[in-house]
Backbone as XML, in Angstrom:
<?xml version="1.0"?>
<chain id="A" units="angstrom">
  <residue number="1" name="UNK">
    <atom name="N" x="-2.990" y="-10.583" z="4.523"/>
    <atom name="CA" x="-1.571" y="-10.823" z="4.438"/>
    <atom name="C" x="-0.842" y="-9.963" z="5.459"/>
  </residue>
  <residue number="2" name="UNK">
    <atom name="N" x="-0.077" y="-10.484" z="6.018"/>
    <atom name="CA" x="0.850" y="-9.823" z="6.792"/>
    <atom name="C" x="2.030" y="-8.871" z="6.198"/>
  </residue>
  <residue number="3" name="UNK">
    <atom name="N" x="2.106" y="-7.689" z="6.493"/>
    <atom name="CA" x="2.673" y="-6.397" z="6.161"/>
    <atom name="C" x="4.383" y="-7.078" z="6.753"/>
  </residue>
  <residue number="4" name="UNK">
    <atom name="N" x="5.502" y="-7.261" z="6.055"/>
    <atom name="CA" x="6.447" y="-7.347" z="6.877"/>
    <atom name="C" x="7.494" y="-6.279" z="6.896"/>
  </residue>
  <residue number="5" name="UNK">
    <atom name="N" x="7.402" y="-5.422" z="5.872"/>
    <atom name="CA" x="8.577" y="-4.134" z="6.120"/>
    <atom name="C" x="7.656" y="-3.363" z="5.413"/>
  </residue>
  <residue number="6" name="UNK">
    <atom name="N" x="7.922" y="-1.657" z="5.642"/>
    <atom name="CA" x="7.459" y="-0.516" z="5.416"/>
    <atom name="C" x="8.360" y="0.113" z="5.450"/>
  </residue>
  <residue number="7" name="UNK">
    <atom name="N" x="8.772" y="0.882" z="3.872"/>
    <atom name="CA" x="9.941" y="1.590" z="3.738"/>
    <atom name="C" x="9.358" y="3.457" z="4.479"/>
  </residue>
  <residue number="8" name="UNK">
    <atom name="N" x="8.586" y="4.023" z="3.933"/>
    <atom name="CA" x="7.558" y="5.169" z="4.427"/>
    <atom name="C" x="7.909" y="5.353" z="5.738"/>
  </residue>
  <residue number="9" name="UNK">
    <atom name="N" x="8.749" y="6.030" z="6.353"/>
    <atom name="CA" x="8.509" y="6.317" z="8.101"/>
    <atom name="C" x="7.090" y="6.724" z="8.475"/>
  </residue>
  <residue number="10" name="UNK">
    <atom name="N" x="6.423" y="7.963" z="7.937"/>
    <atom name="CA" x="5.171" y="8.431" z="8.786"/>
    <atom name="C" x="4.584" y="7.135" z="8.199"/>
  </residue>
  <residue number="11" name="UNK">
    <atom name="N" x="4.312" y="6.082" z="7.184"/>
    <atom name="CA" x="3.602" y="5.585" z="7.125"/>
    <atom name="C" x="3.456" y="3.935" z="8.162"/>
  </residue>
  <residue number="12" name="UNK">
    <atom name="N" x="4.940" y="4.212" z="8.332"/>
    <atom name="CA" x="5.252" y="2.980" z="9.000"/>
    <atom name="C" x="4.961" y="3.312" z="10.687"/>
  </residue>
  <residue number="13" name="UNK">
    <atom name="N" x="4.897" y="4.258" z="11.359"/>
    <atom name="CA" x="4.623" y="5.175" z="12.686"/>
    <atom name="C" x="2.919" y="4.818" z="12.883"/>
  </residue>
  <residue number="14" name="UNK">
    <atom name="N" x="2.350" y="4.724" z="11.273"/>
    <atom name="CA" x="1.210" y="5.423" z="11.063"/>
    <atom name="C" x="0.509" y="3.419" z="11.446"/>
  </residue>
  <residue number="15" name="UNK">
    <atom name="N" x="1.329" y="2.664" z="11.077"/>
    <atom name="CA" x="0.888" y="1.167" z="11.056"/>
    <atom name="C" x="0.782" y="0.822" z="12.553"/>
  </residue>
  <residue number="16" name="UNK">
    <atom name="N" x="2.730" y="1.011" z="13.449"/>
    <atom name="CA" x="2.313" y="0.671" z="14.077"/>
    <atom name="C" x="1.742" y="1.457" z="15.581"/>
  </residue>
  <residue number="17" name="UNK">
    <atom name="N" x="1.833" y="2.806" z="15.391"/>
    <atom name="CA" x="1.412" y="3.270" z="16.464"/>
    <atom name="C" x="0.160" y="4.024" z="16.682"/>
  </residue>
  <residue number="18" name="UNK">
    <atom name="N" x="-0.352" y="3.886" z="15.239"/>
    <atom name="CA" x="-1.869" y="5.014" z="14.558"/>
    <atom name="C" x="-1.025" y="6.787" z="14.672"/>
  </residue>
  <residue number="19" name="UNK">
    <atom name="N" x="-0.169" y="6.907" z="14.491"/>
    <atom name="CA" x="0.463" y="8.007" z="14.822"/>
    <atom name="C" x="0.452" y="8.820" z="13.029"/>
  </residue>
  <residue number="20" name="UNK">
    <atom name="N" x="-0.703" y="9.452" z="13.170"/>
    <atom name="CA" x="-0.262" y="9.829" z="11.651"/>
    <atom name="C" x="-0.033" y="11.402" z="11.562"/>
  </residue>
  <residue number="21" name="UNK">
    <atom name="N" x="0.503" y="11.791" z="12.393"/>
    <atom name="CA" x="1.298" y="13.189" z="11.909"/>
    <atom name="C" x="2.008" y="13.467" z="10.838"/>
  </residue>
  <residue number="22" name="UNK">
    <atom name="N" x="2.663" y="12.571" z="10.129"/>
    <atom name="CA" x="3.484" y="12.323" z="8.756"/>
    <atom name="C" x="2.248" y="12.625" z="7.728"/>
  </residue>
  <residue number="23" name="UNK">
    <atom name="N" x="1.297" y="12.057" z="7.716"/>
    <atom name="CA" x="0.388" y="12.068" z="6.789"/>
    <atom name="C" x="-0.559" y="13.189" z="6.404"/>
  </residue>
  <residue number="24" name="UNK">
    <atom name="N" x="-1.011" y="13.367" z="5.388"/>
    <atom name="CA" x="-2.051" y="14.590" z="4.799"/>
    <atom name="C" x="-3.107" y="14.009" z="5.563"/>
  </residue>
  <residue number="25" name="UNK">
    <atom name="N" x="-3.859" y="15.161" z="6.836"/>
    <atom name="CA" x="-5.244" y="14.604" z="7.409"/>
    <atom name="C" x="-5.793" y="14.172" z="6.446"/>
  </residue>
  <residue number="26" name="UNK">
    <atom name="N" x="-6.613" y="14.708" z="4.854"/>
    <atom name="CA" x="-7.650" y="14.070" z="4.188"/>
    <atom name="C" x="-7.293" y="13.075" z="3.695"/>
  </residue>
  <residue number="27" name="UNK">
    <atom name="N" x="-6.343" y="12.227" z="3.885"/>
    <atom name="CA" x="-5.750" y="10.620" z="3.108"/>
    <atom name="C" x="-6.478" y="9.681" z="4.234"/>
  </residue>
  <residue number="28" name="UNK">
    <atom name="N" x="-5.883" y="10.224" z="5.360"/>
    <atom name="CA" x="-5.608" y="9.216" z="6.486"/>
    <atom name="C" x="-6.303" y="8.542" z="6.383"/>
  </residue>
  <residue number="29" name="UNK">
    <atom name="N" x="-8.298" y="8.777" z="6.403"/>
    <atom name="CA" x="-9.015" y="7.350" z="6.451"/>
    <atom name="C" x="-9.523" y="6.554" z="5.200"/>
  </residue>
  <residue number="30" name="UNK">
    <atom name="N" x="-8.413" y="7.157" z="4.031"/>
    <atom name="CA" x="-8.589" y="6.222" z="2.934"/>
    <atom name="C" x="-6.957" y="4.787" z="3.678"/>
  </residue>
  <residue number="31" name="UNK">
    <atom name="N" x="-6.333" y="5.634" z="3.377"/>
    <atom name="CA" x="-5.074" y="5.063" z="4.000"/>
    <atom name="C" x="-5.321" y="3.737" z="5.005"/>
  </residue>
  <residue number="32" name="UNK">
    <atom name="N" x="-5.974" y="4.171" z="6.184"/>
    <atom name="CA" x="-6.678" y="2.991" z="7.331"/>
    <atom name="C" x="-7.383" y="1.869" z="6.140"/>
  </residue>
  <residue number="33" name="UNK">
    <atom name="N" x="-8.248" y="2.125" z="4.775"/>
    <atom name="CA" x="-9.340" y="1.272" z="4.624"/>
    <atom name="C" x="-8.602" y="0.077" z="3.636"/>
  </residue>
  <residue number="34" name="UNK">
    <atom name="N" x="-7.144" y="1.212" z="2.915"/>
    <atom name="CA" x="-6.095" y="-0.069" z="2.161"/>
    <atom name="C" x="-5.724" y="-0.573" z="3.079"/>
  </residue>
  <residue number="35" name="UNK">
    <atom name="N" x="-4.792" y="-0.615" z="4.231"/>
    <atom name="CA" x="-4.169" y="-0.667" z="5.238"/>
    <atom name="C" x="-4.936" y="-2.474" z="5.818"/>
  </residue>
  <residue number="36" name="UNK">
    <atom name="N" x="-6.288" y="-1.898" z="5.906"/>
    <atom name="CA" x="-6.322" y="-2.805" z="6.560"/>
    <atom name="C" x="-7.113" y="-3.981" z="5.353"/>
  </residue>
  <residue number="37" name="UNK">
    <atom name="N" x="-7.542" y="-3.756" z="4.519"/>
    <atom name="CA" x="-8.227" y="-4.323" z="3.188"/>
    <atom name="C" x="-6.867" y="-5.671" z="2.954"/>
  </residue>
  <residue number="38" name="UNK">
    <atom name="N" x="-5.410" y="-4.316" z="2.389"/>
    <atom name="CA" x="-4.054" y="-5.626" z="2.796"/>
    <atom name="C" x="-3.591" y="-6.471" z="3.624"/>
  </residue>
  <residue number="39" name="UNK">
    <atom name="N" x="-4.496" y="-6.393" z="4.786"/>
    <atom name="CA" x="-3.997" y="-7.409" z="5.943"/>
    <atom name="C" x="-4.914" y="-8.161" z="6.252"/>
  </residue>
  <residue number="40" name="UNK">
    <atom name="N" x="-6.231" y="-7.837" z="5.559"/>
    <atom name="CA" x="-7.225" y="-8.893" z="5.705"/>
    <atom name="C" x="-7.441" y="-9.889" z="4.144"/>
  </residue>
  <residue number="41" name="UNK">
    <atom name="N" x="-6.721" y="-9.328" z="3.219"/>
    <atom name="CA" x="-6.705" y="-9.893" z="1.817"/>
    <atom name="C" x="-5.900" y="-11.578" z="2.207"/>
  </residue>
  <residue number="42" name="UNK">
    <atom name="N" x="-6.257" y="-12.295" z="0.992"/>
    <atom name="CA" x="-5.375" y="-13.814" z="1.103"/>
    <atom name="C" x="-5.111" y="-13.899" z="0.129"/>
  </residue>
  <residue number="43" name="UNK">
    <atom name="N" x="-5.457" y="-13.598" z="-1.211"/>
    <atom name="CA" x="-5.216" y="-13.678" z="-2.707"/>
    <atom name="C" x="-4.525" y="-12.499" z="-3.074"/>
  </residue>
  <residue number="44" name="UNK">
    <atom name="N" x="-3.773" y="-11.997" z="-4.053"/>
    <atom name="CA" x="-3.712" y="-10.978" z="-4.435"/>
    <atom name="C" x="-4.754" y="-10.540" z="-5.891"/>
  </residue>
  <residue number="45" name="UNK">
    <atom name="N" x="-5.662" y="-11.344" z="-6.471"/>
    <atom name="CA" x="-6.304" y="-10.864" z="-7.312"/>
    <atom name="C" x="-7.535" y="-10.272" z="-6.914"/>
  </residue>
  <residue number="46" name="UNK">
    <atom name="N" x="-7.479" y="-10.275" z="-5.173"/>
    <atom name="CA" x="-8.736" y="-9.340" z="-5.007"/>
    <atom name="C" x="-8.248" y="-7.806" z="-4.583"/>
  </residue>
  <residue number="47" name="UNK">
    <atom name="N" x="-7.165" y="-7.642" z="-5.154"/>
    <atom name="CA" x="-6.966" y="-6.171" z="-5.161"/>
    <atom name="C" x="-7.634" y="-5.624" z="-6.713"/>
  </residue>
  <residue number="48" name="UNK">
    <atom name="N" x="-8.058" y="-6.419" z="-7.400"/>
    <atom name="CA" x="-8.946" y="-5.623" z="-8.720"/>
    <atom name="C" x="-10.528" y="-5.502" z="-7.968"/>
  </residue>
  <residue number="49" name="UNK">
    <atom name="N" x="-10.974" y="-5.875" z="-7.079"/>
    <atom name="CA" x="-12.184" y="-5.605" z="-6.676"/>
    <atom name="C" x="-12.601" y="-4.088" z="-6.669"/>
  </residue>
  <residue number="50" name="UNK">
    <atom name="N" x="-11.510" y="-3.242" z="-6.232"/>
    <atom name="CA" x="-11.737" y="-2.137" z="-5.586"/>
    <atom name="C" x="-11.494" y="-0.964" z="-6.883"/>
  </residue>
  <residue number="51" name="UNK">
    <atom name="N" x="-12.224" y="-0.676" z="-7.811"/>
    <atom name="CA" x="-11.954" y="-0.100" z="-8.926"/>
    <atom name="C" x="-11.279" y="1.424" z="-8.501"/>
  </residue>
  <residue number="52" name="UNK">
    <atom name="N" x="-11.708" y="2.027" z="-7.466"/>
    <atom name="CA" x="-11.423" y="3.492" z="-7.244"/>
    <atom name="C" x="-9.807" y="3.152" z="-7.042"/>
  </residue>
  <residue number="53" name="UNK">
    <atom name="N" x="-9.047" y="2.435" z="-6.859"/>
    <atom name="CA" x="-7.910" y="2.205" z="-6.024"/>
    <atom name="C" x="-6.820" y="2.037" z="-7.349"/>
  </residue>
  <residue number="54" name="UNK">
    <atom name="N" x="-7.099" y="1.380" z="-8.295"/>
    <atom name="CA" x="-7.083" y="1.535" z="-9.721"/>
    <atom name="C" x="-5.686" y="0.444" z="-9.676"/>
  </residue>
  <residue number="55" name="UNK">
    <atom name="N" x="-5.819" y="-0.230" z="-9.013"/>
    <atom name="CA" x="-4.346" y="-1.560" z="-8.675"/>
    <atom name="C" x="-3.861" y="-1.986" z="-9.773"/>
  </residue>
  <residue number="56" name="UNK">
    <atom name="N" x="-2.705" y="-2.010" z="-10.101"/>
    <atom name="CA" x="-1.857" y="-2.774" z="-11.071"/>
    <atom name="C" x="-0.787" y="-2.612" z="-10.664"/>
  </residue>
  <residue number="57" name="UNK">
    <atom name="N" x="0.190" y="-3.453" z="-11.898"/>
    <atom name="CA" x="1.691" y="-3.543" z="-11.684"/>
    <atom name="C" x="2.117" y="-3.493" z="-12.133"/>
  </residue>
  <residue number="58" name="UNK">
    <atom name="N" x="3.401" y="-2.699" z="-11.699"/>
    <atom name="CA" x="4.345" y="-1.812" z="-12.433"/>
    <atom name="C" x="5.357" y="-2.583" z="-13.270"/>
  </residue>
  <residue number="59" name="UNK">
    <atom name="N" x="5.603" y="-1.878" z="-14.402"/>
    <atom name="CA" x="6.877" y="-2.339" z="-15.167"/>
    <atom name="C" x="7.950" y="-1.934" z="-15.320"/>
  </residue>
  <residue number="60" name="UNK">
    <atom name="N" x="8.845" y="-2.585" z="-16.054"/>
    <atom name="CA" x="10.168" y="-1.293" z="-16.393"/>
    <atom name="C" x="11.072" y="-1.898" z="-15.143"/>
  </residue>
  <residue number="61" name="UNK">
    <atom name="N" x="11.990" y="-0.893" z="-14.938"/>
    <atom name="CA" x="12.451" y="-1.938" z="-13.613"/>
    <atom name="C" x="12.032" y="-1.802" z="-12.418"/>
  </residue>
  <residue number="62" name="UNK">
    <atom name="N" x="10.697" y="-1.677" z="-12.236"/>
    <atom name="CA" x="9.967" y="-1.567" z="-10.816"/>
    <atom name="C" x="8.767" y="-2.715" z="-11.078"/>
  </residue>
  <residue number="63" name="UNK">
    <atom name="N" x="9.357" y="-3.754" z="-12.271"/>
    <atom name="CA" x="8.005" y="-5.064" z="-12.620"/>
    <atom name="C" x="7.650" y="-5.784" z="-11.441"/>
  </residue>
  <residue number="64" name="UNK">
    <atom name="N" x="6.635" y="-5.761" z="-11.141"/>
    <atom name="CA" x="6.231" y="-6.647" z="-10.303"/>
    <atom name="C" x="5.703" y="-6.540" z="-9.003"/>
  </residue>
  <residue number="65" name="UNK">
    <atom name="N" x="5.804" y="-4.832" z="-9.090"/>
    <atom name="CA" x="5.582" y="-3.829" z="-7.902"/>
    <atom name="C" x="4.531" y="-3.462" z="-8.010"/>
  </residue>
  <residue number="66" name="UNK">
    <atom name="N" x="3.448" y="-3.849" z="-6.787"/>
    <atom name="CA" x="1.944" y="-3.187" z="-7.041"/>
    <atom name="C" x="1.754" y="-2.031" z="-6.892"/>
  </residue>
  <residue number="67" name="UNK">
    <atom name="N" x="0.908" y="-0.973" z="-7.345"/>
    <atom name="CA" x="0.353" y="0.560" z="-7.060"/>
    <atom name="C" x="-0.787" y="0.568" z="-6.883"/>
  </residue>
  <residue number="68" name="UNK">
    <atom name="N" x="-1.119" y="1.028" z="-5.487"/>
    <atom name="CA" x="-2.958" y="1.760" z="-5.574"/>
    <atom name="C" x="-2.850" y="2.984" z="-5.818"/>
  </residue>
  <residue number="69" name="UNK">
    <atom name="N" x="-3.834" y="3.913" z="-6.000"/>
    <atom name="CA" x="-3.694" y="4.909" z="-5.835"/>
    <atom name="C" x="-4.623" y="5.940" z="-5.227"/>
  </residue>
  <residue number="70" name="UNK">
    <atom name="N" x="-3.915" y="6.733" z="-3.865"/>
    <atom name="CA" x="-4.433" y="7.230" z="-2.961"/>
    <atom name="C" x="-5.226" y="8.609" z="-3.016"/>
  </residue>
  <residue number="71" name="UNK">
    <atom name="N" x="-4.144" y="9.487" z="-3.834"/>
    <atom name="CA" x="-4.454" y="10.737" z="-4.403"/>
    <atom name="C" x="-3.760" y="10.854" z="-6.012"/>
  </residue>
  <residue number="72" name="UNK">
    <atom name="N" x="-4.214" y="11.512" z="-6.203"/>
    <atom name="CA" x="-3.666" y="12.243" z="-7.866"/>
    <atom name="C" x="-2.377" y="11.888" z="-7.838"/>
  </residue>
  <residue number="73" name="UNK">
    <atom name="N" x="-1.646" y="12.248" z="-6.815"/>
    <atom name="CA" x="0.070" y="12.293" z="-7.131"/>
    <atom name="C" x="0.296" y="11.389" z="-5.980"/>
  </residue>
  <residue number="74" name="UNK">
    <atom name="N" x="-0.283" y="10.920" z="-5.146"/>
    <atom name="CA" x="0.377" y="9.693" z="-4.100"/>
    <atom name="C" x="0.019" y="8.505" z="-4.181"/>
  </residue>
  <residue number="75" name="UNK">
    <atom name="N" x="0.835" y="7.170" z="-4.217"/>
    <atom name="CA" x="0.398" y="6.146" z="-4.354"/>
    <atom name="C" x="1.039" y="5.088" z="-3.305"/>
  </residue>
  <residue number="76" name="UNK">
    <atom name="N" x="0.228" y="4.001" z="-2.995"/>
    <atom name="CA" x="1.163" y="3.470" z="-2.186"/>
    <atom name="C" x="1.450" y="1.986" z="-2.845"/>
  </residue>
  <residue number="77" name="UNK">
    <atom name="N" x="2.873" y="1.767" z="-2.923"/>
    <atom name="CA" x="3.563" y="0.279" z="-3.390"/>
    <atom name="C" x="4.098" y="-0.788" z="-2.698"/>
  </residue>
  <residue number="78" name="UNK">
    <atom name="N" x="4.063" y="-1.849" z="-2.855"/>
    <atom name="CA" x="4.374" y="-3.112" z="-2.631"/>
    <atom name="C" x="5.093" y="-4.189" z="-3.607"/>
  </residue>
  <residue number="79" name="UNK">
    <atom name="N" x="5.095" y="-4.840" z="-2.727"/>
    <atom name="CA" x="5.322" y="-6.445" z="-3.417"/>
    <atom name="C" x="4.886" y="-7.773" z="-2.958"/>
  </residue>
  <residue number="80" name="UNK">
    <atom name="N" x="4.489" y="-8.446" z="-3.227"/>
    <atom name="CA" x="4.019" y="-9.671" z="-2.462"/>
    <atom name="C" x="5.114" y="-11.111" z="-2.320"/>
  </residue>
  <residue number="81" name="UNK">
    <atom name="N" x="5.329" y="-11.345" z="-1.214"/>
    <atom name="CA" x="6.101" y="-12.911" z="-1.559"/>
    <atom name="C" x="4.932" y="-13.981" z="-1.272"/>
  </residue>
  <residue number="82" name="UNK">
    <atom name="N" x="5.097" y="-14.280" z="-2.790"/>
    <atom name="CA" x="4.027" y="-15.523" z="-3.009"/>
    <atom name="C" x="4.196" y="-17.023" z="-1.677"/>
  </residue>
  <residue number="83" name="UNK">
    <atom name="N" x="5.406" y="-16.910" z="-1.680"/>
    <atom name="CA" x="5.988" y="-18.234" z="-0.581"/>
    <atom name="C" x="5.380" y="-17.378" z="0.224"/>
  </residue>
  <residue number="84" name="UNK">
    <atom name="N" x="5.936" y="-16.623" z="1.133"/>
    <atom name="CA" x="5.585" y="-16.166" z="2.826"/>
    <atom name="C" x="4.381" y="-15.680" z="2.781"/>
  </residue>
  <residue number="85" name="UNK">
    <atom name="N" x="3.568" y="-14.995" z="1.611"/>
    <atom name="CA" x="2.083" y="-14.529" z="1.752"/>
    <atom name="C" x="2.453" y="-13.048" z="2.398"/>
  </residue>
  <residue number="86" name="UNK">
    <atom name="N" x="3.145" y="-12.285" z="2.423"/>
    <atom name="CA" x="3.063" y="-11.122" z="2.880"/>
    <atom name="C" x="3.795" y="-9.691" z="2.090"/>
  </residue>
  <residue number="87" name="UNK">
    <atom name="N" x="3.139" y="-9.184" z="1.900"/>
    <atom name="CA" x="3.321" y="-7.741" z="1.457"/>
    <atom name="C" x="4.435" y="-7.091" z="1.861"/>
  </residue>
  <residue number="88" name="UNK">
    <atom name="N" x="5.728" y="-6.742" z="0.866"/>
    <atom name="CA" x="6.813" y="-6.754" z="0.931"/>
    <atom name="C" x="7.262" y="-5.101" z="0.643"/>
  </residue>
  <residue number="89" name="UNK">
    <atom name="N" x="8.321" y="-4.126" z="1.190"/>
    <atom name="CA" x="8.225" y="-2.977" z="0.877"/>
    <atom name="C" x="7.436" y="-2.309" z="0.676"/>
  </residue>
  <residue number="90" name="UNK">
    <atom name="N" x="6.501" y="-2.322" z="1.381"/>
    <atom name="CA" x="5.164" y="-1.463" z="1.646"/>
    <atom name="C" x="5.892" y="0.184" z="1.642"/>
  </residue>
  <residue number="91" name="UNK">
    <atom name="N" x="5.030" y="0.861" z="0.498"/>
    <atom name="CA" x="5.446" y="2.534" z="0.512"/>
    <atom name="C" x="4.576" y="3.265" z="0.045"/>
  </residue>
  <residue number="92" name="UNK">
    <atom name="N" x="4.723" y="4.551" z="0.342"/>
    <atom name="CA" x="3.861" y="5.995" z="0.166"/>
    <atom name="C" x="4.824" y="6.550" z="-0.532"/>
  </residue>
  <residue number="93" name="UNK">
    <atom name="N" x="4.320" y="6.900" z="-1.642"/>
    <atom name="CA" x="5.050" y="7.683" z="-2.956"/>
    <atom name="C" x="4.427" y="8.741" z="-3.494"/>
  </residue>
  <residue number="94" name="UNK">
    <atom name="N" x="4.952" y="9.719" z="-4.077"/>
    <atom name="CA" x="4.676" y="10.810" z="-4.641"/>
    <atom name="C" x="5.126" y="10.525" z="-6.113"/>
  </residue>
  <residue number="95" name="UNK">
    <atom name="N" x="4.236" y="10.278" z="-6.984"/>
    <atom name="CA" x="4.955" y="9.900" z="-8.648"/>
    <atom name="C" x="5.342" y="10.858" z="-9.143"/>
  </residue>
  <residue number="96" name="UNK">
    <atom name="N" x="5.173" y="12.114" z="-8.961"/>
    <atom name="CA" x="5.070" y="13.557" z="-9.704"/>
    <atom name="C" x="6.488" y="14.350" z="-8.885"/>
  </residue>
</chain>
């Protein structure tokens, strides 16, 4: 699926220029393996494949918003538009 906005600056630097100074070095090449896992995905139910990543979606008033999760306290979120097929508000979050 095609990535069309990225709220995250270092993460969005990090998409399109590989520029990851924003980022914790030990994420980065988990980061690259979602990164690119989401742009080679076509379904969204093969984001349960990946058990370490622990994917679901959020409720409350953030329903409908996917979470992987990167580290203990960072996660990164989305949304998908089912019409356009692409991954919507792409972000790097700190839940804690």
């Amino acid at each position: 699926m095609k990535i069309r906005n990225v709220s995250h600056k270092g993460l969005r630097r990090f998409i399109e220029d590989d520029n990851a100074a924003a980022l914790q070095p030990a994420v980065v090449p988990r980061l690259r393996r979602m990164l690119s896992f989401l742009q080679d995905m076509e379904r969204e139910e093969e984001l349960h494949t990946v058990p370490g990543w622990r994917a679901h979606r959020l409720t409350g008033d953030r329903k409908g918003v996917w979470s992987l999760s990167v580290t203990k306290n960072w996660r990164i979120t989305f949304r998908i538009d089912p019409v356009e097929r692409q991954i919507v508000d792409l972000d790097y979050e700190d839940y804690h």
